[in-house]
C-alpha positions in Angstrom: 47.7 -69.2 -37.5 45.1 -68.9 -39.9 43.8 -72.1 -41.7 45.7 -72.3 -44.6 42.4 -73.3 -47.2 41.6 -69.0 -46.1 45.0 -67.9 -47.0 44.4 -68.8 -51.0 43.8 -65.5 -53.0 40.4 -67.4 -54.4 38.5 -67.6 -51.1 34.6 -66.9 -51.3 33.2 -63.8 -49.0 31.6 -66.2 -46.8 35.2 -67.8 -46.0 35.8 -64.2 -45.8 33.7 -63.6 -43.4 34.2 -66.6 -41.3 37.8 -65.8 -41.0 37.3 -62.5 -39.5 34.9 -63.8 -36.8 37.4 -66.8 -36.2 39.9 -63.9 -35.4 37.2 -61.7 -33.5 36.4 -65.3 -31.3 40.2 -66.0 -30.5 40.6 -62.3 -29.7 38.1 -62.1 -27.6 38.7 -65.2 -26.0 42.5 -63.9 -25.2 40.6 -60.4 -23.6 38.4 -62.6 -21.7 41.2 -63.9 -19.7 42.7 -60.9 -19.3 44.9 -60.8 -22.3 45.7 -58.6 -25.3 44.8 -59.0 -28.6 46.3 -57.1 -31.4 44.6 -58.1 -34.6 45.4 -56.8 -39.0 43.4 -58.3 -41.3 41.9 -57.2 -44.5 38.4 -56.8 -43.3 36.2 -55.7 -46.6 32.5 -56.1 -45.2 31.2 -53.5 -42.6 28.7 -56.0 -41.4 31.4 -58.1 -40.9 33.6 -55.9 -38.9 30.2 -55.3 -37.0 30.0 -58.4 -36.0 33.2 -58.7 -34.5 33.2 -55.8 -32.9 30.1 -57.3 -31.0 32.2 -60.4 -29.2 33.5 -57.5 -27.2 32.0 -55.6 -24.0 31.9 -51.9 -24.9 35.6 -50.1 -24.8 37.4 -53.3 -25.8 37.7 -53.2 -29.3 39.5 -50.4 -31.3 39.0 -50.4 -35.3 41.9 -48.5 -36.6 41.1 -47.2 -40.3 44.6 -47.1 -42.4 43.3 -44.9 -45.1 45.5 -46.3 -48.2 44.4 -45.1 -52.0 44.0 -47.7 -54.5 46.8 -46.2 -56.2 49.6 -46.3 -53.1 48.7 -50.0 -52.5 49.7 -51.2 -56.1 52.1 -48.8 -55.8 53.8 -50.9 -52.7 52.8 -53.9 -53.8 56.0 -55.7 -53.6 55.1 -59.3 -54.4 52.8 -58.2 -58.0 49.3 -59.0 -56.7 47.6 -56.0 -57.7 48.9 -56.1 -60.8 47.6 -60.2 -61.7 44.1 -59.2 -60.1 44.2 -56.1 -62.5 45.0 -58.9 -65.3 42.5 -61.4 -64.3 44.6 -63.9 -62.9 43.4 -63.7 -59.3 39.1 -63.7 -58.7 37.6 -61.7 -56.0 40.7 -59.6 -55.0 39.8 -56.5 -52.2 40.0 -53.3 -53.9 40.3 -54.7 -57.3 36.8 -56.8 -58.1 35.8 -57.2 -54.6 34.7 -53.8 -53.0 35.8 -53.0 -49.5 33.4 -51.1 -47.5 34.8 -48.0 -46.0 34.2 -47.7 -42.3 31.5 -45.3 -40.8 33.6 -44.8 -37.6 36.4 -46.2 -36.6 38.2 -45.1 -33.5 41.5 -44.2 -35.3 42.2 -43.0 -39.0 46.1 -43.4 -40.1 46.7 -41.8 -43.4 48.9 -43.9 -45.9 49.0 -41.6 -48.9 51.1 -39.1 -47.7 49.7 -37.2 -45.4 51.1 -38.7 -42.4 54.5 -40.5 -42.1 54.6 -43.8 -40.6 55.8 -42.8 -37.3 52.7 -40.2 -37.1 50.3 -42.7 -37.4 51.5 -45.2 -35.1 52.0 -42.1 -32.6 48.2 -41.0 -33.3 47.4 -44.8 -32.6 49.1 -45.1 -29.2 48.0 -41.6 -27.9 44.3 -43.5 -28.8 45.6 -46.0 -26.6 46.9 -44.3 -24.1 43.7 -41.5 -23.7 41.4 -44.3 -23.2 43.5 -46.6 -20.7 44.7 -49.3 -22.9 48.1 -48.0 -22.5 49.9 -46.3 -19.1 50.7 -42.8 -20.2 53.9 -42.4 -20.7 54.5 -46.7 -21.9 54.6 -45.9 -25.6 57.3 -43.6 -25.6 59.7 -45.5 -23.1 61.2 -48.0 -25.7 63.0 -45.0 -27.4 
């Protein structure tokens, strides 16, 4: 659960920030003892993402990039959130006043505008998975 004073829309970067390494800690803490962690979280800051990344031995962490225009996320934005950041209502929202640093190379990219349906992305996702030995071969496709 994440400390309910971070899930307000009018959080500062640093709150941010220490958010995403609370995450990175507990999930690395769960690999430590031979666990899995599957994180998603709105991580804006590359340095940030660095960081985590860092609280892992080499080959345990996997960024996966979904690739969403501006556009298609206030498109799907069910709830109107976009749309009060875009009226001022809500301060320092990703994408909207607060910038979001693209990745420079994230082990998967999953394309939300389009490009790729749902079903291909989480398929490019396991085979990632599978290809480096996070995942038996074979695993993802016997819940079908």
């Amino acid at each position: 659960m994440v400390y309910p004073p971070l899930q307000r829309s009018r959080v500062h970067q640093e709150d941010r920030d220490l958010n995403m390494l609370r995450i990175g800690f507990v999930a690395a803490e769960v690999i430590r003892h031979n666990g899995v962690a599957l994180c998603a979280a709105v991580s804006p800051v590359r340095a940030t993402r660095n960081q985590v990344r860092s609280m892992f031995k080499e080959g345990q962490f996997v960024e996966v990039y979904v690739d969403t225009p501006i556009e298609v996320c206030e498109r799907r934005d069910s709830k109107g959130m976009y749309a009060r950041a875009r009226r001022g209502e809500i301060k320092m929202f990703t994408g909207v006043d607060d910038p979001y640093e693209l990745p420079v190379a994230p082990e998967v990219v999953c394309h939300a505008d389009g490009r790729e349906m749902p079903e291909e992305s989480a398929a490019k996702a396991l085979r990632f998975l599978e290809k480096s030995a996070f995942l038996k071969v074979g695993a993802a496709s016997r819940g079908r």
